[in-house]
PLY file of the C-alpha trace (Angstrom):
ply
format ascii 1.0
element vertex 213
property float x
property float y
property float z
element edge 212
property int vertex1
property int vertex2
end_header
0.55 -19.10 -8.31
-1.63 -21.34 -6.06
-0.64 -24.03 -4.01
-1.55 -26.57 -6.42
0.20 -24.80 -9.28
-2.98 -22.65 -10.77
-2.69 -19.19 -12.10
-4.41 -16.47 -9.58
-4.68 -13.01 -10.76
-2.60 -10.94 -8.28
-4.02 -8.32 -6.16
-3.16 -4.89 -5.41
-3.19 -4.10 -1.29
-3.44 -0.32 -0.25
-2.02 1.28 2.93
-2.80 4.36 4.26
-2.40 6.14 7.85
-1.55 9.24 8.67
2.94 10.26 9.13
3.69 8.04 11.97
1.09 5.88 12.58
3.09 2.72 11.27
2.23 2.06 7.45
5.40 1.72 6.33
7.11 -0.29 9.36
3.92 -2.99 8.85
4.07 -2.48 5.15
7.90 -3.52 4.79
7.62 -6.30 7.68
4.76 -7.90 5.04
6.47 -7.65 2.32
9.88 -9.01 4.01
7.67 -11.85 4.86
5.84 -12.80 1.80
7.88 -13.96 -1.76
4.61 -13.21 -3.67
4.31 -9.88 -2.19
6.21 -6.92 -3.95
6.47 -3.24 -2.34
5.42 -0.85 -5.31
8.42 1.70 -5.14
7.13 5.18 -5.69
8.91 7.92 -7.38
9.08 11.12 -5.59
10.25 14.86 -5.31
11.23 15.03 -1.78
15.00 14.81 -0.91
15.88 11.16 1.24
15.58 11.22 4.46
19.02 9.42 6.38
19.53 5.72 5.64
16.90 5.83 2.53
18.18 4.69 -1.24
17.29 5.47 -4.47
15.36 2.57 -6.24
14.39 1.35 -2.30
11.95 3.59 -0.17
11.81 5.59 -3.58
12.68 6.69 -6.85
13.52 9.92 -6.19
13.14 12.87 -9.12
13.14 16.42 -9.87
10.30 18.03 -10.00
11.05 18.54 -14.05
11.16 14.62 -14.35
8.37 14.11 -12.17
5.88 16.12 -14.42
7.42 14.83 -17.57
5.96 11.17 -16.04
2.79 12.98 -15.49
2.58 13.90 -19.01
3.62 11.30 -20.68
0.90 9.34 -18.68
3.16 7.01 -17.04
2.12 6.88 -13.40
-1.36 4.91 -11.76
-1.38 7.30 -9.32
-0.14 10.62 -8.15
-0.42 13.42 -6.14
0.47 16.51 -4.46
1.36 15.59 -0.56
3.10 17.39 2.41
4.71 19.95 -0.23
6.08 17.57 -2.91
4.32 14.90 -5.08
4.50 11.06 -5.49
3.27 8.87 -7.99
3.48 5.02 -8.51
4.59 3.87 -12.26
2.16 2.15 -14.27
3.45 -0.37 -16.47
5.49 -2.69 -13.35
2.29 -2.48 -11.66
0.13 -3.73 -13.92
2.23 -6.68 -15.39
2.69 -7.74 -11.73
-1.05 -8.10 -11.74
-1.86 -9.95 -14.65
0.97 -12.10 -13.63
-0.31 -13.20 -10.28
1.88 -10.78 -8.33
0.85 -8.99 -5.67
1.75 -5.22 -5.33
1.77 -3.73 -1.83
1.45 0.08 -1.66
2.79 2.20 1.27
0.06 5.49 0.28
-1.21 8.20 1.13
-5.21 8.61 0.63
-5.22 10.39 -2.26
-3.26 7.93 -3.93
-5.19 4.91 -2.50
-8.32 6.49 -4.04
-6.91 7.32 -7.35
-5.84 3.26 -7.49
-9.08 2.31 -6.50
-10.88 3.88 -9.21
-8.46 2.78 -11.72
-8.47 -1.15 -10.37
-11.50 -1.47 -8.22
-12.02 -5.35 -8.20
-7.96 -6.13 -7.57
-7.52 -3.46 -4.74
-8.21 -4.15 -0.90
-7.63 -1.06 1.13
-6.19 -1.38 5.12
-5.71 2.15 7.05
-3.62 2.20 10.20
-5.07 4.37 12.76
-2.51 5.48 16.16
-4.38 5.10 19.47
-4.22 8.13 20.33
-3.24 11.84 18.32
-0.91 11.78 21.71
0.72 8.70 20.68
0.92 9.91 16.91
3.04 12.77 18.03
5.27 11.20 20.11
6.12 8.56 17.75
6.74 11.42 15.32
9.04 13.38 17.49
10.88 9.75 18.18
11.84 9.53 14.51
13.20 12.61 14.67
13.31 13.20 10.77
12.02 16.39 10.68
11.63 19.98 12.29
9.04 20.56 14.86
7.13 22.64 11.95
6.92 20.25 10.09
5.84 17.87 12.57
3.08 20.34 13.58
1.70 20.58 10.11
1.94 16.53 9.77
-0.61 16.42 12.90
-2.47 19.26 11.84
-3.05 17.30 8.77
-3.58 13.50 10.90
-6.78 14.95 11.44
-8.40 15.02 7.55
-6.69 11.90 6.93
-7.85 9.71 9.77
-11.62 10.82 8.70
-10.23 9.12 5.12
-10.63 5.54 7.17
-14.29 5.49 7.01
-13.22 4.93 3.27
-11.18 1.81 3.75
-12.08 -2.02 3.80
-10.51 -2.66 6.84
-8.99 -0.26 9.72
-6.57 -1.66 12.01
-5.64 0.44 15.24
-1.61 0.47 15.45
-1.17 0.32 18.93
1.18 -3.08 19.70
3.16 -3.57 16.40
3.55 -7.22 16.55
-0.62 -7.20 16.78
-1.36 -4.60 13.90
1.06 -6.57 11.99
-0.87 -10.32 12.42
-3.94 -8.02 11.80
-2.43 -6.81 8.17
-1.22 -10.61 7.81
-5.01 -11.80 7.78
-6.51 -9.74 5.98
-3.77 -10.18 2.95
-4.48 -13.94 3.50
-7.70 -14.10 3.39
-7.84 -11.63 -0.19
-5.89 -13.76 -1.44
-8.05 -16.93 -1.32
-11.26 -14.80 -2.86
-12.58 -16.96 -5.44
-12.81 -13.91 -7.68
-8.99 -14.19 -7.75
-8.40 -18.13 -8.26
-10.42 -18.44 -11.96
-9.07 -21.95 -11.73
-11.54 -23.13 -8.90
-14.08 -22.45 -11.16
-12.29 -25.99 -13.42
-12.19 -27.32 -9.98
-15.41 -27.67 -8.71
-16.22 -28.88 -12.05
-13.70 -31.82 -11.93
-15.09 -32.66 -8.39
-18.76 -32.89 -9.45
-17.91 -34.71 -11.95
-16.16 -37.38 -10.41
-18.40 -40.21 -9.18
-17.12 -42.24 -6.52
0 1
1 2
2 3
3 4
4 5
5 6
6 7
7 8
8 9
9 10
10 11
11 12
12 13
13 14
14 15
15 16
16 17
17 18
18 19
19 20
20 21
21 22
22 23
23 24
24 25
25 26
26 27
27 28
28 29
29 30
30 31
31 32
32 33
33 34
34 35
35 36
36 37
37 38
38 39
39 40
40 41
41 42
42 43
43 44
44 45
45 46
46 47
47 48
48 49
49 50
50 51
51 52
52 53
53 54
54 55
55 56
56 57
57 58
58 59
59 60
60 61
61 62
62 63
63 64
64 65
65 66
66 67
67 68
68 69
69 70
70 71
71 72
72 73
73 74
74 75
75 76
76 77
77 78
78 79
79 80
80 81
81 82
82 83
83 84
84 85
85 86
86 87
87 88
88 89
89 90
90 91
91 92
92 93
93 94
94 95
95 96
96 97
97 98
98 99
99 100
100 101
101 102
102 103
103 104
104 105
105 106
106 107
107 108
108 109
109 110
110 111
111 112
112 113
113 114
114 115
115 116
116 117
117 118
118 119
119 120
120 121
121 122
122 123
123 124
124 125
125 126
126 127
127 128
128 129
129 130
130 131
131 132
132 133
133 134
134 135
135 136
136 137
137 138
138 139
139 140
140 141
141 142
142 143
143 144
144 145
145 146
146 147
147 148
148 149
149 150
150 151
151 152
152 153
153 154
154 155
155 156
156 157
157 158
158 159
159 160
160 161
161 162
162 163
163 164
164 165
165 166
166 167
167 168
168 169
169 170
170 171
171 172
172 173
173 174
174 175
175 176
176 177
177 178
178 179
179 180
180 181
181 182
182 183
183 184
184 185
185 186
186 187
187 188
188 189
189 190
190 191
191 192
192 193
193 194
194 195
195 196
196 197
197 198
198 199
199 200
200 201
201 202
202 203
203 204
204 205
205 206
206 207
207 208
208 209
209 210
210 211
211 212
């Protein structure tokens, strides 16, 4: 809802960057901040990592489950990444839409263009870049989540998905968190205000010409 109690339609806000670059630290930190904002929770194949919960990072599935959504056509989005899949349900996404929700999405660029075909005039799509590949891998060794294998095939990979940016509405280099983060703040801000989403200015403006003072 607007500010003046209108219906808006909500908007669907896409965010990509390659493993470690910060998408899902700004992601949650936006969300956290933001009552109209909801974090679409994905379902998944890969195991939690430590401190993660079912129903909160993910929804996480077997791989039998996981292609029985795929079947039954039940997902927006998914695909195939870093050896197991992901896939954001349909149905919660789209009522949060038509009710003036907005759904934030921590994706990968696959995903992000699947949405984007299915939804192009409610998506808006932000990509986090790292300053440096330098910088990428030590932030990925800092987590220390995974074994240096895998870490070497997430950088090996940095490199396709960083040329994904030129794909993007907006790119936002991720090199002070506090900064990236007021970056990803405006830019939800200012798609939200998009006349295309507010219908009801359209009444507005009407009301105001008509008035004669």
């Amino acid at each position: 809802m607007s500010e003046t109690g209108n219906r808006r339609r909500g908007l669907l806000l896409l965010v990509s960057s390659p493993s470690g670059a910060g998408k899902t630290s700004l992601s949650r930190r936006l969300a956290a901040d933001h009552a109209d904002l909801a974090l679409s929770v994905s379902a998944t194949t890969r195991p939690p990592r430590p401190g993660e919960v079912g129903g909160r990072e993910y929804r996480f599935v077997d791989r039998p489950a996981f292609d029985g959504m795929v079947a039954r056509g039940e997902f927006l989005e998914w695909a195939d990444v870093h050896d197991h899949r992901y896939g954001s349900p349909r149905a919660p996404i789209m009522a949060a839409l038509e009710s003036g929700k907005d759904v934030l999405f921590d994706i990968d660029w696959q995903g992000a263009d699947q949405i984007a075909a299915a939804a192009p005039d409610d998506t808006v799509r932000v990509f986090i870049l790292p300053p440096s590949m330098a910088d990428l891998a030590r932030r990925l060794h800092a987590r220390a989540q995974d074994r240096e294998a895998v870490i070497q095939g997430r950088l090996a990979r940095a490199y396709g998905e960083i040329e994904q940016a030129a794909n993007y509405d907006y790119v936002i280099v991720n090199e002070d968190f506090d900064r990236a983060y007021a970056d990803l703040a405006h830019v939800y801000h200012a798609e939200r205000l998009r006349r295309a989403r507010n219908p009801w200015t359209e009444d507005l403006v009407q009301t105001l010409l008509a008035e004669k003072l």
